[in-house]
C-alpha positions in Angstrom: 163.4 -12.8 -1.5 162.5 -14.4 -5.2 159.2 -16.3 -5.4 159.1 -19.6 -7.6 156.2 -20.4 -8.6 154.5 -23.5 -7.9 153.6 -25.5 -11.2 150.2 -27.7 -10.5 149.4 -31.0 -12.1 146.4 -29.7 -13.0 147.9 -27.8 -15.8 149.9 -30.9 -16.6 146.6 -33.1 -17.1 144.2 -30.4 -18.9 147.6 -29.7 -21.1 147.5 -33.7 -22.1 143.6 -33.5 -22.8 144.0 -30.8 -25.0 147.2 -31.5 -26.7 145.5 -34.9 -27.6 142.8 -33.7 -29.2 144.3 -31.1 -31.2 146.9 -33.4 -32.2 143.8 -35.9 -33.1 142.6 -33.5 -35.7 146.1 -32.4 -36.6 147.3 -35.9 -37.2 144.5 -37.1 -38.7 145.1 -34.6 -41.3 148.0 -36.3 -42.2 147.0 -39.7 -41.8 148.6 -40.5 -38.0 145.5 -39.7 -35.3 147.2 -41.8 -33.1 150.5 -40.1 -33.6 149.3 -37.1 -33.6 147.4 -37.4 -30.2 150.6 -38.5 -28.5 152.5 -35.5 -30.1 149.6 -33.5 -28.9 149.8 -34.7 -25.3 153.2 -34.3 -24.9 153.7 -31.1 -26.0 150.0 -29.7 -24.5 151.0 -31.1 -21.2 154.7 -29.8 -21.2 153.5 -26.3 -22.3 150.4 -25.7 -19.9 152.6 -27.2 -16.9 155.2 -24.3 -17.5 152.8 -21.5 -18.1 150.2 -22.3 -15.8 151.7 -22.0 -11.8 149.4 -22.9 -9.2 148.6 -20.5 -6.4 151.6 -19.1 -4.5 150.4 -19.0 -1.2 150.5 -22.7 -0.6 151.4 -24.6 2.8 
């Protein structure tokens, strides 16, 4: 029997906070905050949903 875990949208929300403001600073640095911060927030939100399951014993 192989367990999957269960991914959480909670790790999808704190990923897009995150990624947005790293990718503030990161973009700003090169001149595009505000395409930076939606770099950021895509690619925070992708990674932290993926490695961040939620609990497995769920109902």
């Amino acid at each position: 029997m192989t367990r999957k875990p269960h991914r959480n949208g909670r790790g999808l929300f704190v990923g897009a906070v995150l990624g947005a403001v790293a990718g503030y600073f990161a973009g700003r640095a090169m001149g595009y905050p505000a395409l930076g911060m939606i770099l950021g927030a895509v690619a925070g939100s992708a990674l932290l949903y993926r490695l961040n399951p939620g609990p497995w014993n769920r109902p």
